[in-house]
N, C-alpha and C positions, 0 to 999 in steps of 0.2 A: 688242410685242417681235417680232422677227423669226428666223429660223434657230433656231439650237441654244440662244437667249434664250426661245424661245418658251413655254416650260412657263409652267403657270400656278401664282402664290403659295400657299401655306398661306391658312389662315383669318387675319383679321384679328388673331385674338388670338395665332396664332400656332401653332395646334393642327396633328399630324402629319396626315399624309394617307398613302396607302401607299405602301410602294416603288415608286421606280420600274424597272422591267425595261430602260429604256434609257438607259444611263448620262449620256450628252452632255447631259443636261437640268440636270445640274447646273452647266454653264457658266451658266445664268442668272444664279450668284451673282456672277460674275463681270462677264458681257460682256452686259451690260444694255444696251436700246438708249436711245443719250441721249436723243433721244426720249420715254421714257418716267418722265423722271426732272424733275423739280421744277425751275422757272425760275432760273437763276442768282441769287446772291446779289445785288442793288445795290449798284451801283459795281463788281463785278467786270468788267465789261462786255464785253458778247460781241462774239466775233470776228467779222468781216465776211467772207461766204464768198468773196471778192476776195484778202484778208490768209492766210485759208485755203493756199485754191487757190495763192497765191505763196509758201508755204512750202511748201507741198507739191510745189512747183516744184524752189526750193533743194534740199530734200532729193535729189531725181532728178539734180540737175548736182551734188550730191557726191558724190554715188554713182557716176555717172560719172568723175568726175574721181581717185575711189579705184580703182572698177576696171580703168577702163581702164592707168591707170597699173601696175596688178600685169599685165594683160595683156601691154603694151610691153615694160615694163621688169623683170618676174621669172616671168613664167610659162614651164616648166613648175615652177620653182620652188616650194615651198610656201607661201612668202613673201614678201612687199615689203618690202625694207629703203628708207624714201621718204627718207631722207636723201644718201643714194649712190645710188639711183636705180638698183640692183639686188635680184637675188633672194634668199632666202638659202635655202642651201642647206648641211644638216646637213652635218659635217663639214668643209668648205671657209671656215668663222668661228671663230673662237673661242665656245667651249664655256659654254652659260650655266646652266650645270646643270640640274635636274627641265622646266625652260621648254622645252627641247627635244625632252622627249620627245613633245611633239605631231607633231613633225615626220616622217615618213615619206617623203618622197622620192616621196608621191604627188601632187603640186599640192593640195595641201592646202584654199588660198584658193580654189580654182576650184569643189571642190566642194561645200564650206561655206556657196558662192555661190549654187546653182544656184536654189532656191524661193525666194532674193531677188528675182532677175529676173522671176520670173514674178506674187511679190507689186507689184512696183513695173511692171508692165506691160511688159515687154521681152522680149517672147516671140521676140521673131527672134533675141535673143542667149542666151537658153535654147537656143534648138533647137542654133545654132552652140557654146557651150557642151557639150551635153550629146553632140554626136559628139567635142567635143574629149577628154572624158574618154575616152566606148568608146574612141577610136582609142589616146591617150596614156599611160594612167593605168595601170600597172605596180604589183599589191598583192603579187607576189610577192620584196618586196626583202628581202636580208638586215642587217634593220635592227631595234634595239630599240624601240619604242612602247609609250606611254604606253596601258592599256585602256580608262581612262576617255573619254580624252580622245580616243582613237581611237574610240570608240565615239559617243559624241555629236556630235562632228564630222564624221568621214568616213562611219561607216554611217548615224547619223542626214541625213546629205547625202545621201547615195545614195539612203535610204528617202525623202526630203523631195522631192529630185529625180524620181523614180518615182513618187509620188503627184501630184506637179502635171503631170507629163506624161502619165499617163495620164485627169485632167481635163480637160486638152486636146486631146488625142485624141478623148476623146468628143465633145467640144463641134465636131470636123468640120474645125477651122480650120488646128491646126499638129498637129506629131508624129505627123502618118499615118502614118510612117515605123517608128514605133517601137514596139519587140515585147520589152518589158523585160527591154535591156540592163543599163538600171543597176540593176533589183532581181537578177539574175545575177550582177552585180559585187557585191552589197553579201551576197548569202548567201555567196560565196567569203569575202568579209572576213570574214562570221561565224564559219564554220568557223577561219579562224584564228587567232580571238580565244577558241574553247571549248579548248583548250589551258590558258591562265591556271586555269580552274575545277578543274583538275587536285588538289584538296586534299581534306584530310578533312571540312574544315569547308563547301566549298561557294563559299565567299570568294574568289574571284581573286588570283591573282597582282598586283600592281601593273603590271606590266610582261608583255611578248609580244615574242619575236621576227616579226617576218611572216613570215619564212621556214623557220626551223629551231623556234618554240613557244618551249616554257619550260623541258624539262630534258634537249634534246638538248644533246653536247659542245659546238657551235658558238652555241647561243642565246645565253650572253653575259647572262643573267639566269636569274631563279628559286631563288634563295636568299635571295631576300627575305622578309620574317618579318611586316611589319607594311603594313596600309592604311589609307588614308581611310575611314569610314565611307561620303561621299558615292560613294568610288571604287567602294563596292563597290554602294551602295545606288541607283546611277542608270544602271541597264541594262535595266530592266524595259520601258520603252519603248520602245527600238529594238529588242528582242530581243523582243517581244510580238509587233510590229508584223512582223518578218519572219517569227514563225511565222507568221502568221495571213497576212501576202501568200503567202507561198509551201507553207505546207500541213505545215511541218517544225516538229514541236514542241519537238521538243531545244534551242530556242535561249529559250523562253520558260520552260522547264521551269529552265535554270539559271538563269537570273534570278530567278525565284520564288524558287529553292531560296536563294540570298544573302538573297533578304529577309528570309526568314524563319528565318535564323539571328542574323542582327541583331536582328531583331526578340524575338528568345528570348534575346539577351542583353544587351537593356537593363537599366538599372538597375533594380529592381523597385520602389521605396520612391517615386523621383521619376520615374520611366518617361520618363528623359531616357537617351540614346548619348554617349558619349564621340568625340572627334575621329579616334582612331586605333585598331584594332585587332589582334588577332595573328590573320592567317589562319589559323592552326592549331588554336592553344589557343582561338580564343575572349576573350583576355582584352585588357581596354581598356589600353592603350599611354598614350595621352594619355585623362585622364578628365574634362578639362573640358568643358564641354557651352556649344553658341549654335547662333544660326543663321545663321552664317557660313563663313568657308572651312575644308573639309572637312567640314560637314557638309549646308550648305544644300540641295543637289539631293536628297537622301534623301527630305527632308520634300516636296518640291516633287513625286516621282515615287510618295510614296505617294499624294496626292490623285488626280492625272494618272493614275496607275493605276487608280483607282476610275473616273475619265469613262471613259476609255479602254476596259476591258475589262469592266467591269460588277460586278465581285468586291467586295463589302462589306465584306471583309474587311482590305479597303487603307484602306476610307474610318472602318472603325472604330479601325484603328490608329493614321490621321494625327489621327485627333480624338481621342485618348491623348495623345499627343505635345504635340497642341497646348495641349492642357490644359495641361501641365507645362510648355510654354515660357512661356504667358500668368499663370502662377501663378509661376514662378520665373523665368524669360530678362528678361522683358516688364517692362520698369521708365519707363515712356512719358514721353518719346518715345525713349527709350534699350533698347537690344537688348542686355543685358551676360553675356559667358558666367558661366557657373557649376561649380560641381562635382558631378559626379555624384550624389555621395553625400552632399554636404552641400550642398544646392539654394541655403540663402541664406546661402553666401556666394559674391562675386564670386571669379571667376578671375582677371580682371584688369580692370584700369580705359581701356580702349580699345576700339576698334570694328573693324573692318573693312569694307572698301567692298563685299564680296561681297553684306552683308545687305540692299543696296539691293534685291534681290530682293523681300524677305519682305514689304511692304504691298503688292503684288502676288499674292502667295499669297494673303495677308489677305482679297483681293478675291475672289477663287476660292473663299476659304469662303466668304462672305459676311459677314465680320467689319469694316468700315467705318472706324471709328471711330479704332480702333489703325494703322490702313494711314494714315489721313490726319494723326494725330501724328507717326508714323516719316522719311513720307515729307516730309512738309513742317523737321523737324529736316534730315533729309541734303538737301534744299534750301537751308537756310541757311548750311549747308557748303559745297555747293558756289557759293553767293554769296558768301561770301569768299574762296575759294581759285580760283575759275574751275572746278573738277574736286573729284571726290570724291578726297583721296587714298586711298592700297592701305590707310590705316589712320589714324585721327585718336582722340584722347585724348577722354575724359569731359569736358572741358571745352573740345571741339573746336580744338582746337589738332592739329597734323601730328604722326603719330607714324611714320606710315611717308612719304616725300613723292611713289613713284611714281605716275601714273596712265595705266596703257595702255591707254587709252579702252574700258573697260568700259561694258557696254551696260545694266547690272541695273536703275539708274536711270531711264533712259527706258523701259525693258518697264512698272514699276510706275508710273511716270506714265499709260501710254499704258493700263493696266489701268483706274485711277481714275478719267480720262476717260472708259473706256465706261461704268463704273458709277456715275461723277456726272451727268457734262455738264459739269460744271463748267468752264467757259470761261478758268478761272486755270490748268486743266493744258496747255492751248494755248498760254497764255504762260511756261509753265515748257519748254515744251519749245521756244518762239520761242526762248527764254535760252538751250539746250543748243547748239541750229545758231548762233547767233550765236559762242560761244564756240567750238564747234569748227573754224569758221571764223578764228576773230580769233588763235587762239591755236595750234591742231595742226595748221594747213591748211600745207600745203609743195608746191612745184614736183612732186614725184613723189608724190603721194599725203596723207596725214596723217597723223602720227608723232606714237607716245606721248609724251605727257608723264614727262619722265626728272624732274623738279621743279616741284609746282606752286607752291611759291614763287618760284622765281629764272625759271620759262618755260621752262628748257631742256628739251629732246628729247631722244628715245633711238632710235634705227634701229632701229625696229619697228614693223609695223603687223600687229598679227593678225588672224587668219580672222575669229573670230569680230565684227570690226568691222563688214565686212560680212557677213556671214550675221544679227546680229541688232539692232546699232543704227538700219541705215538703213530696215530690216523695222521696228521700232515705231516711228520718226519718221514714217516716210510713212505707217503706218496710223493714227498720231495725229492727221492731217489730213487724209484722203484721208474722202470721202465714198463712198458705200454706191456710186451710178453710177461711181466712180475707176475701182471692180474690176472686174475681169472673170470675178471667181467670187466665194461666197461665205465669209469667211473662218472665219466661225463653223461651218460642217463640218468644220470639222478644231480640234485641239489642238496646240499647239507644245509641245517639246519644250523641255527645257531650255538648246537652242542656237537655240531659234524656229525650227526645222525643223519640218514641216507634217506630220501622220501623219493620215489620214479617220478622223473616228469611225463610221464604220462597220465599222469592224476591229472592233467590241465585237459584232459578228455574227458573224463569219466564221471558220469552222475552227477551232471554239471546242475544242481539242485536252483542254484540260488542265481537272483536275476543280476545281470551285468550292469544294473542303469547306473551310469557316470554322476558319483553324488559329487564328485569334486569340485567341477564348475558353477556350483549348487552354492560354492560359497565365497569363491575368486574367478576373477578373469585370468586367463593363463596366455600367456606367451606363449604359442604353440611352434615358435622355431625355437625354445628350451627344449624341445622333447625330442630326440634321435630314435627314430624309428625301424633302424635299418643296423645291421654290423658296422661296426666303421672298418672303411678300409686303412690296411696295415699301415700303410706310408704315412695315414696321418699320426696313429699312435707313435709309430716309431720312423725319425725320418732317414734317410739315407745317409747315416752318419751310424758308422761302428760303435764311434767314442757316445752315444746317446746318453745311455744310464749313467755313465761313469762320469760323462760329464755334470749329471745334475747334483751327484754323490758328493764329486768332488771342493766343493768347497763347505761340506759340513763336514768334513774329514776332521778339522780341529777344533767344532763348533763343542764338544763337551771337557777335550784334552786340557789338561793344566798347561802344559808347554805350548809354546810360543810357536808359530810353523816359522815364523823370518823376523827377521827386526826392525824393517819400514814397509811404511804401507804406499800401494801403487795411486791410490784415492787422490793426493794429493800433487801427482808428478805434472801433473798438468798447470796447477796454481804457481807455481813458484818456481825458482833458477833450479830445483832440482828435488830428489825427494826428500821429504822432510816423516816426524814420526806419524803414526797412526792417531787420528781426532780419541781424544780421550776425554770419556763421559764428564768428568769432574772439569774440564775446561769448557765444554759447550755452551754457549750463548747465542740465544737464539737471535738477535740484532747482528748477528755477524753473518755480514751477506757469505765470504768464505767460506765457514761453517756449514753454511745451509747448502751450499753447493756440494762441499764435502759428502756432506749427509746424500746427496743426490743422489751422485755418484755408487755411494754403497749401499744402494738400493733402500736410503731410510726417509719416509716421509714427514711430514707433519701436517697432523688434524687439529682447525681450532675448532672445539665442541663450543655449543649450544651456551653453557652454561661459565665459559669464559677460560676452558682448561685447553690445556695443549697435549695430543697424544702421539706420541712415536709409534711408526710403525714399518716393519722392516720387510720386504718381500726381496729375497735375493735375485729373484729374474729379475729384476730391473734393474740391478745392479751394470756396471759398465763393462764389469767381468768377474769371473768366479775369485779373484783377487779382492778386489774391491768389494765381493761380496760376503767374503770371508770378515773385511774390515768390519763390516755394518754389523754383522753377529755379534764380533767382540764388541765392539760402540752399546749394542743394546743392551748386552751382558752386564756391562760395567755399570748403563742408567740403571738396570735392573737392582744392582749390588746395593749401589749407594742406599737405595731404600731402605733393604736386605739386612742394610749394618745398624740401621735405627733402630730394626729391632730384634737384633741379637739376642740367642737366648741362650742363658747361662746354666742350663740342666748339663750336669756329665753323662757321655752316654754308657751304653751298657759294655762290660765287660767280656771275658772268654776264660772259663777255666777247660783247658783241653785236656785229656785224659789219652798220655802218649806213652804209656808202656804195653807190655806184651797183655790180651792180644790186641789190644785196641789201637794204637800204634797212631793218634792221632783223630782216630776215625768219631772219636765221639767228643763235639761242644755244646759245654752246658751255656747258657746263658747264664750270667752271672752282676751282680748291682756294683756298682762303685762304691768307693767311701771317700769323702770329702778329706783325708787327711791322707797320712802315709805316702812311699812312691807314687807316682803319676805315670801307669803302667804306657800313656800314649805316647810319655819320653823317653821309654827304654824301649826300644822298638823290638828287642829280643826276649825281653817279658823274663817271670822267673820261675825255675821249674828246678824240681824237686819231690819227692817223694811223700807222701802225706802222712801224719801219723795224728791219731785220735789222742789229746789233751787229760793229765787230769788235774783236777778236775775239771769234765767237760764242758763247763760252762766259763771255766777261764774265768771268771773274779775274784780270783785267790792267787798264790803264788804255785806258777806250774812244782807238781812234785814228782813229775817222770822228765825233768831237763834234760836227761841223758838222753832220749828217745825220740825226742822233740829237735835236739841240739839239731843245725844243720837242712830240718827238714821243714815244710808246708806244714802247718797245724788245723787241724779240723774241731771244730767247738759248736757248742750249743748255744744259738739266739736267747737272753734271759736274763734277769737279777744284778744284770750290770750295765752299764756302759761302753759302749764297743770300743772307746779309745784305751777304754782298762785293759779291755781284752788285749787289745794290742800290745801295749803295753807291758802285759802279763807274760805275752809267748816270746814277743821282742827280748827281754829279759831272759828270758832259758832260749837264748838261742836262736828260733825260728826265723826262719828267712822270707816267711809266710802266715797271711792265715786267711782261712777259711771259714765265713759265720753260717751255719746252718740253720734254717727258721725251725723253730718250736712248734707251728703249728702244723700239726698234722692234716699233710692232704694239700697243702699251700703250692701249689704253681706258677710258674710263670705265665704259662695258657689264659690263665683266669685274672692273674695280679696284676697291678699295674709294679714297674720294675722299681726294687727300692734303693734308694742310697745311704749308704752309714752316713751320721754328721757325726763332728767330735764333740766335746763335754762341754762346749761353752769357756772353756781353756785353753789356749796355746799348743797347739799340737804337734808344733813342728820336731817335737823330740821323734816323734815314730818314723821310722823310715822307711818299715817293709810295706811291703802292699795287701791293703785288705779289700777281698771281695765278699759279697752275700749271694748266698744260694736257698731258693725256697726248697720247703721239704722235701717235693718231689724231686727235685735235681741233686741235693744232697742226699739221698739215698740212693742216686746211682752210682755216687761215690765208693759210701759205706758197704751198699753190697760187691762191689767190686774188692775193697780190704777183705769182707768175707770170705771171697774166693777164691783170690790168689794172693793175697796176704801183701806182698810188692805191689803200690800201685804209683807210680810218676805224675804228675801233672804238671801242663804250663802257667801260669796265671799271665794273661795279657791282654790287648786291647783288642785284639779279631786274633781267629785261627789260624795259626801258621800251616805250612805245607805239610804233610803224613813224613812220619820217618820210613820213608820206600825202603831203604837198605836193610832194617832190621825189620821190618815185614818180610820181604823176600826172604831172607834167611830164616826169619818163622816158619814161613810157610815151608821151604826144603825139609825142613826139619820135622814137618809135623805130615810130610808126606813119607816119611819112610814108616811110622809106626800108626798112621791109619787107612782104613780103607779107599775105594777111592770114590765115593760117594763126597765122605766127610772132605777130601783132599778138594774135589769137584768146586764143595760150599767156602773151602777159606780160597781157591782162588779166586772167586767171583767176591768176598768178603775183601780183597785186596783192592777191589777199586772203589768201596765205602767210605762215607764221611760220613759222622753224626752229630746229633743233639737236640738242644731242646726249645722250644718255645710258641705262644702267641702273641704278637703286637697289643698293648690293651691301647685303651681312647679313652678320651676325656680330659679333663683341665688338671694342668699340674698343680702340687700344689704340696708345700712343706708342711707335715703334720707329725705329731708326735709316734711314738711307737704305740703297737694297737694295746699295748696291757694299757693305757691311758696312763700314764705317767709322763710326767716331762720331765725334758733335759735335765730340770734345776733337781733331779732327786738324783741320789747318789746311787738309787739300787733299782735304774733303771738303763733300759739303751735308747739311744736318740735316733730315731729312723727318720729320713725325707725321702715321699714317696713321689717320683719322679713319671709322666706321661711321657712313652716314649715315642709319642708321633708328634714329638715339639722340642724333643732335647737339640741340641747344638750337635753336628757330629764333629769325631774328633779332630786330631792331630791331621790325619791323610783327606779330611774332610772339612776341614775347618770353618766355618762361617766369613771367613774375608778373602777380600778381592783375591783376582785369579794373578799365580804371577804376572809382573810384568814384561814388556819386550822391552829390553833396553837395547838401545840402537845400537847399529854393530853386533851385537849379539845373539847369532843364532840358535844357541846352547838354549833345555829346558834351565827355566830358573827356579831353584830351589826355595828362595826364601819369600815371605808375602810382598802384595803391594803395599808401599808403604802408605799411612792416612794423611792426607796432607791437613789435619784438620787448621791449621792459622792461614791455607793457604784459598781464601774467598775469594770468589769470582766480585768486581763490582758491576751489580745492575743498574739501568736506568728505571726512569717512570716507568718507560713503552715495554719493558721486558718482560717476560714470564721469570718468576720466581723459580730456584729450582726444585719448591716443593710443588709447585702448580704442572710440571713437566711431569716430575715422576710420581704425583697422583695416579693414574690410572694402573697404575702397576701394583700399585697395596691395594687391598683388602678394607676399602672405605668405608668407614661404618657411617660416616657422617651422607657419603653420597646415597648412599642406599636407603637413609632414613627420611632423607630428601623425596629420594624414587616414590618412596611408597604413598608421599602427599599428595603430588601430581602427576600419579599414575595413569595411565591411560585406561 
């Protein structure tokens, strides 16, 4: 092992050795060189350093093709909006609530950027960079900011920026020049961010003004009452880091001081944090506990606290912590919050794509096993869905559907890679560039995923895209020679901002006294104080990783892997099918053995409930352990179907003629009547042509124009099933409703549905969708400019037409230069469109002119919340096919409901709503909680 991997293991048997006095040694658990780590599994087969090296290639011309694009076309903006191919700039867009508070009016992306460049070798455009800030970058705005996220992004940037420049500086070659401006710039930031700590408790404000604080007249915040735990909990490392650069203790001393109020008021019984707290009182807001959003960087920044600064008292805290996540969170390969005070039970039965993080942590402790269950589960996610979405169900299904190219995924890939070798995290991460290419890649940059069902886009591409996805892409393939420093001296931050471990030296201000013990007794054989040695992470077995992989291999897949299960071969003359949820009884001594067997147990709680729960290592074999997946699946479902939700999801008008050729999805609203674009799975496309009168409430008088084609209309004065009715009549095979109001998005809107007139509608056959103003005028200006415009109407984007692109593109390389030639082939591997996920409660309301249905000269809108719709056809809300015995084929059609088909209980049984309680979303248990709370 080399660098900061260098320490040597524990004994074999695994015996302590002493402290170590220099903390960075504990990255070994981590960032093992692969190198020293056990020959790939057989048949995994290693990458060729040719496949390497030309991924590692890709990665550098996306990176380019991302930055350069925010340079062009939004800097000094803080933003790339890569749909519109400008900036965005606070105030001057419509308003997207909390998302914004990142935005400060300082170039945000620029400086988010800076120790990207110099990880991916681009030192001339650092230096050019980093005069751009000193000269440009203005921290005295009067603006409100987010502290977290001002903290981790722009001071962690400034601090990240200032440590790899003054790396190179010494190394002779660049930044001679430079006499730390941007550690200058980043203590001024500081100073205006110790304002927020303004409380009794120590806890920050949420919010800062940069230029007036938090409780002058003009700040415009600071009556705030409650924060994130992680908001408060992940400052320690920028704020450590600038004491110790600059000599000024004050900024690490408050950080401490938050930790360790948090810390004093965890739960004491299951030594889990609640999601939200009252900076005042002290008292948890939100008491459900995971390791997800709002709380994830907490835990991330106690360990990183302990490399970092040397203090034992971070590394005995986070292995408290983790105990109680791995004892209560950790339900493998599944991460499910819980309740504070009542550890098992679930809080709710869904995920979030934050926790892609935590097999990456996993790896940092040196816990293996669980990192490569977790993260191979949200692999299989995102191999259905293309992207993790913001949030997906217990039964991997969409529960939230944005994805703004979150990086947490690739950090934990790129983690396991150093601590395997394992040559399958090469091709998981080959999978990530292919997809963000085929799928978010756009003419100006690449843009979140607004749906990963339907493809569309949302005009956004955040800092953090570049500052830490294309940082662990290219460190996932870049060989040790790539770099031109070592990257194991230093520790990334929780935005992969670079801090030297050698700060765990320097100006060591603040006193080390051990407040932990201060408030528990600890187990001191919980804490490993030495490297572990390799044989115990990994043991003398090739097939290791592959084997833990292996039986979550069909843990998300619709299809069937065989048609009987091994669980049972032992019970009986022979095998019989897989225990199916809908038959289980818990008096049935067989059953329970079943369950045994595939690694599923049972808990009778306190309060008289029965809980399942599944850990595949204990299962009798990855067979068997596969069985127990599906088993919990199926308990899961049956809940799942009680409460079915009947919102239609959103639609896709694709825009597939020349030169767009598929590249651009608008997101698009349903209408309750007409085709049912989820049953024509090839959707209907045709050419669009503007209505008159545009408003469609009259009899079309251009049918000849119309005849044949997609119709485009104006929202208004009628009834949409008129509308339809209207173009249906001259012909159309389509239409198109464009909103009336001006300035209207999806970004901002919640998504809408046409309803019909209160009438019978089944006479319409074509398909109607609705497009808000903004996305309806990328339509229209498109008719403006090349007069021919094609579109699809369907239920998600289909594939680009590659054939008449290519042929575009020969064609448009003979009569331009080769600049513009350069730009459309790089424009050939483009996808687009448009959107933001909104939130909130769904809910059927009239159209906003306030009229209803019952009036003749109005339209009937139902305004649909799309983080609770039902998703479609290829996603549908019921059970997963069945295995029908003998049959090893994926099965196409659902499970059927066996609803006449009841189980009979006795007295002694558990009901089967008593079993799959702990899987909903209890209101009744939680209202309980709160009486005899602890």
């Amino acid at each position: 092992m080399s660098g900061a991997a260098g320490c040597q293991g524990g004994g074999g048997g695994g015996e302590r050795g002493p402290r170590w006095r220099r903390p960075w040694r504990l990255l070994a658990l981590g960032l093992l060189s692969a190198s020293s780590v056990l020959a790939a599994a057989p048949g995994a087969g290693a990458m060729s350093k040719e496949e390497k090296r030309r991924l590692g290639n890709q990665v550098l011309e996306m990176f380019d093709h991302a930055y350069s694009n925010y340079m062009e076309h939004a800097y000094p903006a803080d933003e790339l909006m890569p749909l519109t191919c400008r900036g965005r700039v606070r105030g001057q867009e419509p308003s997207r609530g909390d998302v914004d508070d990142a935005l400060g009016k300082f170039s945000l992306t620029l400086i988010d950027t800076l120790d990207t460049l110099v990880v991916l070798n681009k030192t001339k455009e650092f230096e050019e960079a980093v005069k751009k800030v000193i000269k440009d970058v203005n921290l005295d705005n009067d603006i409100v900011v987010s502290v977290f996220e001002t903290n981790i992004r722009v001071l962690g940037g400034l601090l990240g920026g200032h440590s790899v420049a003054i790396m190179l500086k010494e190394k002779g070659e660049h930044m001679q020049w430079y006499n730390g401006e941007l550690l200058h710039m980043a203590k001024e930031l500081g100073y205006k961010l110790l304002p927020a700590f303004n409380t009794t408790s120590g806890l920050p404000y949420p919010r800062v003004n940069l230029k007036f604080g938090v409780r002058h007249p003009e700040a415009r915040t600071g009556t705030e009452t409650d924060t994130c735990t992680a908001c408060a909990g992940t400052l320690i490392l920028e704020f450590a880091a600038l004491s110790r650069f600059t000599g000024t203790s004050i900024f690490e001393e408050y950080a401490r001081k938050a930790l360790d109020f948090i810390w004093e008021k965890r739960q004491r019984s299951s030594n889990l944090v609640g999601v939200t707290i009252n900076i005042h009182t002290g008292d948890w807001v939100r008491k459900d506990s995971g390791v997800g959003a709002g709380i994830d960087s907490y835990y991330e920044y106690l360990l990183k606290a302990y490399v970092l600064l040397g203090d034992d008292s971070f590394l005995e805290r986070f292995n408290t912590h983790y105990d109680a996540i791995m004892r209560y969170i950790s339900q493998p390969p599944l991460l499910l919050d819980v309740h504070i005070h009542k550890p098992m039970l679930n809080a709710r039965t869904w995920m979030d794509s934050l926790l892609a993080f935590f097999p990456g942590l996993q790896v940092l402790k040196g816990d293996i096993r669980p990192a490569i269950e977790t993260h191979e589960m949200l692999y299989q996610v995102i191999k259905k869905h293309n992207f993790l979405p913001e949030a997906f169900t217990t039964d991997f299904r969409v529960h939230w559907a944005q994805h703004p190219l979150r990086p947490e995924f690739a950090e934990s890939t790129y983690f396991l890679y150093k601590a395997t070798g394992d040559p399958y995290y090469l091709e998981v991460g080959k999978t990530l560039i292919e997809n963000l290419n085929k799928y978010a890649r756009v003419p100006c940059g690449f843009a979140a995923m607004k749906d990963v069902r339907t493809g569309s886009h949302e005009d956004r591409m955040d800092s953090f895209f570049l500052a830490e996805m294309f940082k662990y892409l290219y460190l996932l393939f870049a060989d040790k020679e790539d770099m031109i420093f070592d990257i194991e001296d230093y520790i990334f931050t929780t935005e992969a901002h670079l801090l030297p471990l050698w700060l765990s030296t320097t100006n060591q201000t603040i006193s080390k006294k051990n407040t932990t013990t201060e408030y528990t007794e600890l187990d001191d054989s919980n804490f490993d104080w030495t490297c572990p040695n390799t044989q115990i992470l990994f043991p003398n077995d090739p097939m290791f990783a592959q084997s833990i992989r292996e039986p979550l291999k069909n843990v998300v897949d619709k299809s069937c892997p065989r048609g009987i299960s091994r669980a049972e071969e032992s019970l009986g003359s022979g095998p019989k099918p897989p225990l199916r949820a809908r038959d289980f009884m818990a008096s049935n001594p067989e059953h329970l053995e079943i369950l045994k067997k595939m690694g599923v147990s049972l808990i009778h709680l306190k309060d008289g409930r029965v809980q399942l729960v599944q850990h595949a290592v204990q299962a009798a074999s990855s067979l068997d352990a596969e069985d127990g997946l599906r088993f919990m699946q199926e308990m899961i479902e049956l809940s799942s179907q009680q409460q079915k939700e009947q919102q239609l999801p959103p639609r896709a008008v694709q825009i597939v003629s020349h030169p767009f050729f598929g590249r651009v999805v608008l997101t698009a609203g349903p209408a309750q009547f007409g085709m049912d674009l989820s049953k024509h799975k090839s959707g209907t496309r045709g050419f669009v042509v503007t209505i008159k009168p545009y408003n469609g409430c009259s009899e079309i008088t251009n049918p000849e124009a119309v005849k044949e084609k997609i119709a485009l209309m104006q929202r208004g004065q009628c009834m949409f099933a008129e509308k339809a009715r209207n173009i249906q009549k001259a012909g159309a095979i389509g239409g198109i409703v464009i909103d009336d109001n001006e300035g209207s998005s999806s970004d901002t809107a919640p998504l809408f549905q046409m309803a019909g007139d209160g009438k019978n509608t089944d006479d319409i056959t074509i398909p109607m969708l609705f497009l808000f103003n903004k996305e309806g005028n990328i339509i229209l200006d498109a008719i403006r400019e090349y007069e021919a415009v094609e579109v699809l109407l369907s239920d998600k984007a289909k594939d680009r037409d590659l054939e008449m692109e290519n042929m575009d593109q020969k064609l448009s390389e003979n009569d331009s230069h080769k600049q513009n030639s350069e730009e459309a082939s790089s424009a050939s591997q483009d996808v687009v469109a448009v959107s933001e996920e909104p939130e909130g409660e769904s809910s059927d309301v009239t159209d906003p002119d306030s009229l209803s249905p019952a009036h003749a000269d109005s339209d009937s809108v139902s305004i649909s919340d799309q983080d609770s719709y039902t998703p479609g056809t290829d996603e549908a809300s019921t059970p997963e096919p069945a295995c029908m015995q003998g049959d090893n084929q994926p099965q196409e059609q659902k499970t059927e409901t066996e609803s006449n088909s009841k189980v009979n209980w006795d007295n002694k049984v558990q009901p089967m709503e008593s079993i799959l309680a702990d899987w909903n979303e209890d209101i009744e248990a939680f209202e309980m909680m709160e009486k005899d709370e602890l």
